[in-house]
C-alpha positions as CSV (number, residue, x, y, z in Angstrom):
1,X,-28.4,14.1,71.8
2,X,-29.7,15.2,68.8
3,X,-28.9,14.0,65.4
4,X,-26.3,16.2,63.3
5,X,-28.0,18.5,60.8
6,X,-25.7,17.3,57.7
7,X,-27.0,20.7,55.7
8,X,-25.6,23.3,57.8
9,X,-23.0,21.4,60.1
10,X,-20.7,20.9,57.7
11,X,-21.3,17.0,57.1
12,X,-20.0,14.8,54.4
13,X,-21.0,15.4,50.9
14,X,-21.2,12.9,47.7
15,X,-19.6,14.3,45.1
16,X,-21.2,14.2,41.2
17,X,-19.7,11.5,39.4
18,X,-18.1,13.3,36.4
19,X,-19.4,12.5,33.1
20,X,-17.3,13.0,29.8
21,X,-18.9,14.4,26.9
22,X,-19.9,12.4,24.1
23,X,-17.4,12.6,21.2
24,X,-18.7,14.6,18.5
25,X,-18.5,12.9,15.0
26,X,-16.4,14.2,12.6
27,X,-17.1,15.5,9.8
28,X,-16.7,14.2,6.3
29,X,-14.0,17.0,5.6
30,X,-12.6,16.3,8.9
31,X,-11.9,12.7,8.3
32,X,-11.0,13.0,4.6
33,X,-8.1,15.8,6.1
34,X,-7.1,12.8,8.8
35,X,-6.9,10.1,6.0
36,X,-5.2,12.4,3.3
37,X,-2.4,13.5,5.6
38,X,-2.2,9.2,6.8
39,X,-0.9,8.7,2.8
40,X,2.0,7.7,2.0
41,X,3.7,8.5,-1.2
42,X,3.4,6.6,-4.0
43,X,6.0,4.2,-5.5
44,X,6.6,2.6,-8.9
45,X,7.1,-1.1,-9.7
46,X,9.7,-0.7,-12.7
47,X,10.7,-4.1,-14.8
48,X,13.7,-4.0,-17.4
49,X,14.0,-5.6,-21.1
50,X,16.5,-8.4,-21.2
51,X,17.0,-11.2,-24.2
52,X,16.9,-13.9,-21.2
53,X,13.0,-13.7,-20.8
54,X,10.4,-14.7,-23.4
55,X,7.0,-12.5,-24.1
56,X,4.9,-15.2,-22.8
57,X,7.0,-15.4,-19.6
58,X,6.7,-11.4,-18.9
59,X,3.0,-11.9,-19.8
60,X,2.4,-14.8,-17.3
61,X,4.6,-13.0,-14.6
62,X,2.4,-9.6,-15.6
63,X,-0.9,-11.2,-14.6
64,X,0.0,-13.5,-11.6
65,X,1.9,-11.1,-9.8
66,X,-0.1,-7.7,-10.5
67,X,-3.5,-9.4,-12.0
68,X,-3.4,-7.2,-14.9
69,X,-5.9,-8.4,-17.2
70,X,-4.1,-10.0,-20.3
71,X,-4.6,-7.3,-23.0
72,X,-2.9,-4.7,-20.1
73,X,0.2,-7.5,-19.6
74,X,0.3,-7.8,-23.6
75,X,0.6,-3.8,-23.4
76,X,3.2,-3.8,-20.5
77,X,5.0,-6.2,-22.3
78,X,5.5,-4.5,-25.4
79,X,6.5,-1.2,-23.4
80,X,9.3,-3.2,-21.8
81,X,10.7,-4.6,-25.1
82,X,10.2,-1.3,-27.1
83,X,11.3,1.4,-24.4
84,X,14.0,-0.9,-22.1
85,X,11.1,-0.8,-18.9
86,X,8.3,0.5,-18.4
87,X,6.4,0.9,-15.2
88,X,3.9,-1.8,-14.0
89,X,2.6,-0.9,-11.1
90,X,2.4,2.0,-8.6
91,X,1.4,1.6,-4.9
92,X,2.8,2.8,-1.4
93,X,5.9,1.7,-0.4
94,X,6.1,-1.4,1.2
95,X,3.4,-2.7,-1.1
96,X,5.6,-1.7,-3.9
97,X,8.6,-4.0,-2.2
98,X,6.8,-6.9,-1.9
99,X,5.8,-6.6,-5.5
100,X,9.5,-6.1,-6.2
101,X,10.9,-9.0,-4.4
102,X,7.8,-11.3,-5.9
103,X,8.7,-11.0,-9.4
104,X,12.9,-11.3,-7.8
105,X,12.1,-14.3,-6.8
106,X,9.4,-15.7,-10.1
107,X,13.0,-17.1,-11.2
108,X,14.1,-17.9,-14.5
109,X,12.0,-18.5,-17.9
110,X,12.0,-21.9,-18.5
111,X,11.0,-21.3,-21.8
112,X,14.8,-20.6,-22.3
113,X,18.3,-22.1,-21.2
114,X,19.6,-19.3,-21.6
115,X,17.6,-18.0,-18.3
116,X,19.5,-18.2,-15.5
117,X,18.0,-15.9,-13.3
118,X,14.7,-13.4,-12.8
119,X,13.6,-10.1,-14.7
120,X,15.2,-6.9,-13.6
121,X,13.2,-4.8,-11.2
122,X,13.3,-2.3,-9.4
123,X,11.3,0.5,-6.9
124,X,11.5,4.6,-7.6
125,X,9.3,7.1,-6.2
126,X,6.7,8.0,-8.2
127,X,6.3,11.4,-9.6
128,X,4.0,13.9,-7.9
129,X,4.7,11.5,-4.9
């Protein structure tokens, strides 16, 4: 007997191993399309006036919580008193909560007895958002 000829008799054949193509980088307008639509909308931190709550105690609050540079707190601070609130910080959402809940839960001002309780704040979407 003579060996099989595996070219014409119809012998087993190896398949190619398949290869995937290499991915192709994206562009810079490419990825700044993927990260814009990834955005969230923005949301404002908003804290209230109230007579329970000393200037120095909005200041402190101001700069721990938000690490606004002490002439900015001094500025926010002022807005409060004069206007009722004034926004203090703007950030996506969840960010925005935590902020929120952080100053709920500074406490009162023990500068005053009269302080029973935490500045007013609150979250709203921000406009353009």
């Amino acid at each position: 007997m003579s060996e099989p000829d595996h070219e014409h008799s119809g012998g087993t054949s190896v398949a190619e191993p398949v290869v995937a193509p290499k991915a192709v980088p994206k562009t810079r307008k490419q990825a700044d399309e993927s990260t814009e639509t990834k955005r969230q909308p923005p949301y404002n931190v908003v804290i209230l006036n109230d007579e329970e709550h000393t200037f120095d105690y909005v200041i402190e609050l101001l700069c721990k919580l938000f690490r606004h540079p002490l002439a900015t707190a001094k500025e926010l601070t002022w807005r409060i008193h004069l206007s009722g609130r004034a926004v203090v910080y703007t950030t996506h959402k969840e960010l925005a909560e935590l902020k929120r809940d952080q100053v709920l839960a500074y406490g009162p001002d023990h500068r005053m007895s009269v302080s029973k309780g935490p500045l007013g704040c609150y979250i709203e979407p921000a406009p353009g958002g």
